[in-house]
N, C-alpha and C positions, 0 to 999 in steps of 0.2 A: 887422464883416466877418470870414469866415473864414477861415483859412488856407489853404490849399492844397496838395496833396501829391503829388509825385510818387515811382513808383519806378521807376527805371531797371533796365535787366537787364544796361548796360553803361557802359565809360566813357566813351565818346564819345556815348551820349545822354547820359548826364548833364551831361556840358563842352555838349553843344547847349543842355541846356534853362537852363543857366547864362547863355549867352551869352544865350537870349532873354528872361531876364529878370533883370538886374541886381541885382536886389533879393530876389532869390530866396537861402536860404542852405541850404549841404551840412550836410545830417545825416547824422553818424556813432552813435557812443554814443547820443548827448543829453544827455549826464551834466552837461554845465554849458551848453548851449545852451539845452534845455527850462527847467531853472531863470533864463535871464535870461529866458527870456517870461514866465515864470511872474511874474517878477517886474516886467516893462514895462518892460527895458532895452535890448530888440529886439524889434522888430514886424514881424519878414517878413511879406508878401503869399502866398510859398511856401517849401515845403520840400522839398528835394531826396533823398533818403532812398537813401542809398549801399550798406543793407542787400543788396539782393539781386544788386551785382555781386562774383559770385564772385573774378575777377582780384583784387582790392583784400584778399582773406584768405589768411592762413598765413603759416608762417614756410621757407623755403627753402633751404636751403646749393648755389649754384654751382659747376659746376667747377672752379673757383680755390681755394675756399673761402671766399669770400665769403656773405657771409649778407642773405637781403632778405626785409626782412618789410612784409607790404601792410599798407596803412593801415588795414586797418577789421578788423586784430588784435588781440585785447581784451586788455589787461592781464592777464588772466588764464591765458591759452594765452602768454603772452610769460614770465610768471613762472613757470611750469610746465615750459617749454621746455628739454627736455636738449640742445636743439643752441646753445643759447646758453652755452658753456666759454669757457677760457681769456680771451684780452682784450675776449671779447664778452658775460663773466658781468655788465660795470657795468650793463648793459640788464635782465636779468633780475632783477638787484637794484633797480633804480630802478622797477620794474616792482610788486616784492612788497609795495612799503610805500607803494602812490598807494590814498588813503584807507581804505577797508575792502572786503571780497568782492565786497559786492552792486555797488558803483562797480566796481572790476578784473572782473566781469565781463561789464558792457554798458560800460564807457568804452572807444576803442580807442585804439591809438597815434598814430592821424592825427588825430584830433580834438582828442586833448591838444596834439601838437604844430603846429597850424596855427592854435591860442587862443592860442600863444604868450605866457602865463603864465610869467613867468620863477623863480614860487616852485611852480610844479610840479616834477615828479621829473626826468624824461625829458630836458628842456635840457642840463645839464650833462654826465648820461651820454652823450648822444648826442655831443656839444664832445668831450668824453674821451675817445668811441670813434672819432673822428675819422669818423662817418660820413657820409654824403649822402644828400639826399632827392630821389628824382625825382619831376615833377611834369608832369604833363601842362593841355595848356589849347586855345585855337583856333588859335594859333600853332606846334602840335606840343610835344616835348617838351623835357622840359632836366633837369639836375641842379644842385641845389645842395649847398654846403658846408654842414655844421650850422654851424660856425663863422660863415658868412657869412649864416647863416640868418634869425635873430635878431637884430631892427635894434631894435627899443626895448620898450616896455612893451605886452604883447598888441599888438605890429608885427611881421609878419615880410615876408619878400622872396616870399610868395606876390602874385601878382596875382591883380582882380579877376574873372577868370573861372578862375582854374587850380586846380586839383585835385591834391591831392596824393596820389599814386597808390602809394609806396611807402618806406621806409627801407631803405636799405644799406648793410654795413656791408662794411669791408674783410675780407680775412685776417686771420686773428688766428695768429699765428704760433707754432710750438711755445715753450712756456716762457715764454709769454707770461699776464699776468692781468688781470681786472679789479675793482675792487670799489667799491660808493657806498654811502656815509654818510649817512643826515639827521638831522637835531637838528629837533624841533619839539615846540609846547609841550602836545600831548595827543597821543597815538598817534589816527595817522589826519588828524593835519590837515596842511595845507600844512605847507611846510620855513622853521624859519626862519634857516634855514642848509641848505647842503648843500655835500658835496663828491666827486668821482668821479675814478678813479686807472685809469690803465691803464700796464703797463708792460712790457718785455721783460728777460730774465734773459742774459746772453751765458753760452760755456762754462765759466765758472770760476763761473757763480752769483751775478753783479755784474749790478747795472740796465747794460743799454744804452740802454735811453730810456725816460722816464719822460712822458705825461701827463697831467696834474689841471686840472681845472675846479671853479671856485666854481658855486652855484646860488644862486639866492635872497638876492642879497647887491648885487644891482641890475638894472636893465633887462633885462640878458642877462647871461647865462652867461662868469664871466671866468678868461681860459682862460690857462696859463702859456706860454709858449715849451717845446717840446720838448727835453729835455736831454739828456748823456749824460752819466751819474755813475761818478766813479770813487775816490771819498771815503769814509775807512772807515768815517764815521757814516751813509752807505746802501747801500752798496755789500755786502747782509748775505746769507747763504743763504736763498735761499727755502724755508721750514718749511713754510706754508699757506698757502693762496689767501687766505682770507677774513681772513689776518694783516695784511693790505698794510696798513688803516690806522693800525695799534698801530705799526707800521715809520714811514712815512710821517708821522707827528707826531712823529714824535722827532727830523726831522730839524731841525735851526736854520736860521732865514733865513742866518746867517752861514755854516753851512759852505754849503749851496747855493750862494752867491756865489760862495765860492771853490774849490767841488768842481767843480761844473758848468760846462761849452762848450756853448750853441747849435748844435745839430747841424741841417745844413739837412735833410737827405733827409725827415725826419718833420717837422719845423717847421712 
């Protein structure tokens, strides 16, 4: 039997044609969905093909400063992105090294992040950028935490019919940076390790708050407590953006102990 295809020109047909058939799955990219049919590890009846609703693309900075980017933004245009700076560059970095060209540019944000692969790029930077995902479904909509996002191995806190309609991220505040790391064992494959730093500099050029997430190093993305350091082994001039991780390893589990307070306001 064949597959089935639809294509909606919005979001609420597509959440309809969802609801009325269970079994039906959202195509984004295709970049690892078409490979499990290809492979026989999913058999939809149909496909929902999220292609041609506009609302779901781009990337936007709000009047706040806040940045949202819809889900069915390709890798590509995210890694490209001049409005992705300061604490919001972990995203564009996590962005530039998700396998090679031809993947960054039919994969899109929402599709990596609702496979919930936790040796993908995008988990952890997103845990670091403390962002949220809205997500729409028949029940209207909601936002969730990234942190709260990611419940176990390709699980996340989407529901059965809800569609994940966009990524947003906070302010990213002056003086503020981002940067992420992966270790993996050929360029272009999964992580097998990763790690993502966001942090803020106060007036004298000292972290106010620092935080990092692990990737790839279990289920989900593990994410530290927000700190506020005041120890001379980090508390250093900020030289370069793209220095945070050379900074950031050198610091000892032991001075963090004893440098750092749990600061609630970011925690």
């Amino acid at each position: 039997m064949g597959v089935s295809l639809h294509k909606p020109e919005t979001i609420e047909e597509a959440v309809r044609l969802k609801s009325e058939d269970s079994e039906a799955l959202f195509l984004a990219g295709g970049q690892t969905l078409i490979a499990m049919m290809n492979a026989e590890l999913v058999e939809p009846p149909a496909l929902i093909s999220l292609d041609r609703i506009s609302d779901l693309k781009g990337i936007d900075r709000q009047p706040d400063g806040a940045i949202r980017i819809g889900a069915m933004t390709s890798h590509a245009d995210i890694a490209s992105s001049d409005q992705l700076i300061d604490a919001h560059a972990v995203i564009g970095g996590a962005a530039r090294v998700i396998a090679h060209p031809a993947i960054r540019t039919l994969g899109t944000i929402g599709g990596a992040v609702s496979h919930g692969d936790p040796n993908a790029d995008y988990p952890a930077a997103l845990v670091a950028a403390d962002a949220r995902f809205e997500v729409v479904g028949p029940g209207g909509r909601r936002e969730i935490a990234a942190a709260d996002f990611f419940l176990d191995y390709m699980t996340t806190e989407l529901q059965e019919n809800e569609l994940l309609k966009a990524v947003i991220l906070p302010p990213a505040p002056d003086r503020s940076a981002g940067h992420y790391e992966k270790f993996s064992r050929v360029d272009g494959d999964f992580a097998t390790a990763s790690v993502a730093v966001t942090l803020l500099l106060d007036g004298a050029s000292k972290i106010d708050w620092i935080r990092i997430a692990v990737g790839a190093s279990g289920p989900t993305p593990a994410r530290s407590r927000s700190t506020a350091c005041r120890s001379p082994a980090v508390a250093r001039t900020w030289r370069r953006r793209s220095g945070a991780s050379a900074w950031c390893s050198r610091t000892t589990p032991s001075s963090r102990t004893s440098a750092c307070a749990t600061t609630s306001p970011s925690a």
